[in-house]
NULUMKOL-260135 format. One record per residue (C-alpha): residue in one letter; x, y negated, z negated. Coordinates in pm, whole numbers, padded with zeros to 5 digits, always signed. Each point is the difference from the previous one (the first is absolute). Last residue first. Layout:
AXYZ;...
//
This chain:
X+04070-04448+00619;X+00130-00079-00318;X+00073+00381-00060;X+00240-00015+00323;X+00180-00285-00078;X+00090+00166-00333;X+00087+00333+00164;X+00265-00236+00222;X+00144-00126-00314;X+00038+00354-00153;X+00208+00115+00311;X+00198-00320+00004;X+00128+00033-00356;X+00063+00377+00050;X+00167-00089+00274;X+00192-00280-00130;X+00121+00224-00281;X+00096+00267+00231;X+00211-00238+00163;X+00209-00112-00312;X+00020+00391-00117;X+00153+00066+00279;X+00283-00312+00062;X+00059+00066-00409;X+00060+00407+00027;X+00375-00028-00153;X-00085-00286-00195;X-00273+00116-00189;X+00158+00300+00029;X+00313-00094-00217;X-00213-00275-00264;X-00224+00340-00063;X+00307+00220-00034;X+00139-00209-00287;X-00319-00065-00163;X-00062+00412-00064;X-00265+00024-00257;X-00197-00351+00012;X+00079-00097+00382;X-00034+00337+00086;X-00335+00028-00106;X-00128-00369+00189;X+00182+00141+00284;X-00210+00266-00001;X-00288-00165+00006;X+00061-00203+00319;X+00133+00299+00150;X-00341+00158+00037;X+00000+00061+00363;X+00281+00208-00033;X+00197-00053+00352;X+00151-00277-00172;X+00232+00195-00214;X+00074-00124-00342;X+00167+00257-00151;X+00074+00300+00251;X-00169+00300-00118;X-00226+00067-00246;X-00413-00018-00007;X-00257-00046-00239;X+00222-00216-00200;X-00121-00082-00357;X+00328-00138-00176;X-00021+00254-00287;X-00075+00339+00113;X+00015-00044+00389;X+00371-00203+00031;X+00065+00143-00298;X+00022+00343+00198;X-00193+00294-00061;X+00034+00349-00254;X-00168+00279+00106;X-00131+00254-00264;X-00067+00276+00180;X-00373+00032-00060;X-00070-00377-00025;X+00257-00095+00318;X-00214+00291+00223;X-00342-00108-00123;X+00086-00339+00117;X+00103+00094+00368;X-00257+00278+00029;X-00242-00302-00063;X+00166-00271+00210;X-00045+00254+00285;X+00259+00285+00093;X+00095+00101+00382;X+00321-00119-00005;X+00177+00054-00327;X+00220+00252+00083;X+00117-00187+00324;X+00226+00170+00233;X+00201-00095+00285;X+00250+00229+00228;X+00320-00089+00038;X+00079-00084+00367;X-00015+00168+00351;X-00352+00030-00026;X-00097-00105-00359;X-00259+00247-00077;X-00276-00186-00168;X-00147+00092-00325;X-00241-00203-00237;X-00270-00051+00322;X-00161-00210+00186;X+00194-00337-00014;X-00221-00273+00097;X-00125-00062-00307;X+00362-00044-00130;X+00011-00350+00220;X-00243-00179-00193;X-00175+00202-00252;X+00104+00105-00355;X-00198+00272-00015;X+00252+00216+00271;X+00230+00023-00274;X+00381-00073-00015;X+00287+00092-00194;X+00264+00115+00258;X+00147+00384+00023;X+00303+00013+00305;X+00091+00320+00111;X+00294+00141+00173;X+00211-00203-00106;X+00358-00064+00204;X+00140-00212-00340;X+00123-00267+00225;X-00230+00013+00251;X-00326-00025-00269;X+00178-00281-00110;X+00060-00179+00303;X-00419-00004+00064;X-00046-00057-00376;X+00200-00311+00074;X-00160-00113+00296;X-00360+00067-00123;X+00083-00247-00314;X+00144-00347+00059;X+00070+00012+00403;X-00384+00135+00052;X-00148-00193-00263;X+00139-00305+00106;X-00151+00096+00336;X-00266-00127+00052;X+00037-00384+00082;X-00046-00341+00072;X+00248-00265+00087;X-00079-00358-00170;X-00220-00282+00170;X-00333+00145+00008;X-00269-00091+00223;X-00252-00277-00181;X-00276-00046+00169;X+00014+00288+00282;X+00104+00199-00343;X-00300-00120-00202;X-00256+00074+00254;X+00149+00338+00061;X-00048+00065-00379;X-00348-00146+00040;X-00078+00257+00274;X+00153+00343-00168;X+00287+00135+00192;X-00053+00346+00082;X+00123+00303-00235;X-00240+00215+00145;X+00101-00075+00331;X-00283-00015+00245;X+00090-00310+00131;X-00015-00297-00205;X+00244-00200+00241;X+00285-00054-00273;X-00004+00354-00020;X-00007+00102+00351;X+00270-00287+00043;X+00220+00167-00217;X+00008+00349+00195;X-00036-00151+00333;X+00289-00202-00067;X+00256+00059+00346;X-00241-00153+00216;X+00009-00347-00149;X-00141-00262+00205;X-00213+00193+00164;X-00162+00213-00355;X-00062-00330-00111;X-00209-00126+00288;X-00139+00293+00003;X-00138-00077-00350;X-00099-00314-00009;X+00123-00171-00354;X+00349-00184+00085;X+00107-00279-00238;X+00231+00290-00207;X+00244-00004+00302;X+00229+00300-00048;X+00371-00053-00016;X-00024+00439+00099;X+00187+00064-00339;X-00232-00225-00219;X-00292+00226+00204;X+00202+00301-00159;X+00057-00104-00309;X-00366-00120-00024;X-00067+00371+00090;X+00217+00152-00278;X-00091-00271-00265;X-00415+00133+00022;X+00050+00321+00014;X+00252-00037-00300;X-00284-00210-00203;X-00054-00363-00128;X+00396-00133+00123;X+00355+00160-00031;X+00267-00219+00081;X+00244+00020+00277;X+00238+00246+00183;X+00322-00057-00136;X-00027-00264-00267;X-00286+00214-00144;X+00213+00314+00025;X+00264-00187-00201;X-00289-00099-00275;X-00129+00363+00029;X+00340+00188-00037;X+00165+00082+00271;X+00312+00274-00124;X-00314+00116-00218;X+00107+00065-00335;X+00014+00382-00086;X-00083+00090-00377;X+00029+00368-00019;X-00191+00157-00243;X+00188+00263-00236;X-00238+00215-00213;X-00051+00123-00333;X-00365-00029+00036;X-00092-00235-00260;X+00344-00211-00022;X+00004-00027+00427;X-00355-00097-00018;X+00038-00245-00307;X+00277-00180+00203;X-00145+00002+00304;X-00343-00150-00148;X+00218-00279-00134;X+00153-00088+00373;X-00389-00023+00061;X-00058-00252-00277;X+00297-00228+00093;X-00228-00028+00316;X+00189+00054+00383;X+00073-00310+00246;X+00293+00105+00116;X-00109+00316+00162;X+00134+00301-00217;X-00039+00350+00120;X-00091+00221-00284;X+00129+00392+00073;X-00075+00357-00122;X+00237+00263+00108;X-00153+00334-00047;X+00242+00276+00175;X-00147+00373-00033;X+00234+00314+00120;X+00165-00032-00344;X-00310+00037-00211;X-00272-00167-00183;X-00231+00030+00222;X-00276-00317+00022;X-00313+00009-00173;X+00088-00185-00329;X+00192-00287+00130;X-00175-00027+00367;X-00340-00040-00188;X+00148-00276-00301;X+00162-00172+00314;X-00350+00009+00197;X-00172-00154-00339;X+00273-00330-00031;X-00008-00030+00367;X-00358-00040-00014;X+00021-00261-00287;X+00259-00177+00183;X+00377+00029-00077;X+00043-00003+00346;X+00211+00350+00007;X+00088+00189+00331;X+00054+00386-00087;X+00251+00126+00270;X-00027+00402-00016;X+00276+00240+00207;X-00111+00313-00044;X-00377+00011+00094;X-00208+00320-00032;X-00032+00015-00338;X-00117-00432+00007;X-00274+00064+00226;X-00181+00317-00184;X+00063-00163-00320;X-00187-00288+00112;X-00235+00158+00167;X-00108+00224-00323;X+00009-00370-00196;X-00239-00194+00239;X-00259+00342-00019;X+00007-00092-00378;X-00027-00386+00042;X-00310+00054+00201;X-00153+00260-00200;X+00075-00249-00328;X+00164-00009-00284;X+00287+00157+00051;X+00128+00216-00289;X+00021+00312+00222;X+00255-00105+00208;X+00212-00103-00261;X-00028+00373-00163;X+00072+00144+00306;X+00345-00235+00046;
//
């Protein structure tokens, strides 16, 4: 352990490695939760090599699988569980993404977004209306959504030409959140009761923005729960790479051959770049690009038209 320590190659990554050891003596009961990301790929290396290797220490190391998952991720598994010596757990979701989709709805642009049209959907809400106490009349019960479709100091506001587009052209399929929820947090959430953990380690860095850059810090005490832990948290791009040079880490095809930046659920329109990879799974993994295409068809068909819409209307504007 020492002489791991000591090889990192940076001050951050060093002081990242004395928590970690810290954190993962004084849990007993460990549940490792594996993406097969890059970041999960350098936390499992961490919890590997740092953790006791004793009786009193439990390491179970889990994949939860969402129906939509790469052929190049179930790969990364493999090598993981061959390079390590390990056993991951592959747990498919009892709702997977295209039954959480028929559930709930589809997932559109961004999860703030889908979880307050899912709400207004919920409330039959008239998309003509614009004034905003006339909106907040009508529907008393949707102050949350309507201070977003309002513009209402909510950083994640509607933009104008989006609202434009919707008033136009209001969407005729359910829209949701929550496939994520039913998919993955659900799962790990029955997991971590089933194996009564007492800590849960995830691979994720504040760097990567979005929701992590609101956590504030690697450890949080779980309050009535497994606590959470991130080994990787507080590491920039820089640490990141330096780390995978000096202990030779090993990524997915998914970011070594096909070019991903990201992981996760193939296909996903919550990535605003989904238009590209499409175009990459349609040339390494066909079969799963013909499956989401048709899974997330009603989604990607609207976000299309928006797009379209959005770039007309900048058009207009220039000519004026």
């Amino acid at each position: 352990m020492t002489e791991y320590i000591n090889k990192a190659p940076t001050a951050t990554i060093f002081d990242s490695l004395v928590k970690a050891k810290s954190v993962l003596a004084s849990h007993h009961n460990i549940l490792v939760s594996v993406s097969g990301g890059a970041d999960s790929d350098c936390m499992i290396d961490i919890v590997h090599n740092l953790s006791p290797k004793d009786e009193e220490h439990k390491i179970t190391y889990v994949w939860y699988d969402t129906g939509v998952e790469l052929d190049a991720t179930k790969r990364q598994l493999n090598y993981l569980e061959d390079k390590y010596g390990i056993e991951i757990l592959k747990r498919r979701a009892k709702v997977t993404v295209p039954a959480a989709i028929a559930k709930v709805g589809y997932p559109f642009f961004s999860k703030e977004f889908s979880a307050r049209i899912s709400r207004l959907q919920y409330h039959k809400f008239n998309w003509d209306l614009a004034a905003a106490e006339e909106l907040k009349d009508k529907f008393p019960k949707c102050r949350w959504a309507l201070s977003w479709w309002c513009g209402e100091n909510d950083r994640y506001s509607i933009t104008k030409v989006m609202r434009d587009y919707i008033r136009k052209s209001p969407p005729d399929f359910p829209i949701s959140d929550k496939c994520c929820y039913y998919a993955k947090k659900k799962p790990s959430a029955d997991m971590e009761k089933e194996l009564k953990a007492d800590l849960v380690c995830l691979g994720i860095r504040r760097a990567e923005g979005g929701v992590r850059a609101s956590i504030s810090r690697c450890f949080n005490s779980g309050k009535g729960r497994a606590d959470r832990y991130y080994p990787c948290f507080l590491w920039a791009d820089e640490d990141k790479s330096a780390f995978e040079q000096t202990y030779n880490i090993v990524h997915s095809d998914a970011y070594t051959v096909y070019g991903f930046k990201r992981t996760g659920c193939a296909g996903c329109p919550f990535n605003s770049k989904f238009e590209n990879e499409l175009k990459i799974l349609h040339k390494y993994e066909p079969k799963l690009a013909n499956a989401v295409e048709h899974i997330f068809a009603p989604s990607y068909k609207y976000t299309r038209a928006y797009r379209k819409f959005k770039e007309s209307r900048k058009k207009n504007e220039r000519k004026k």
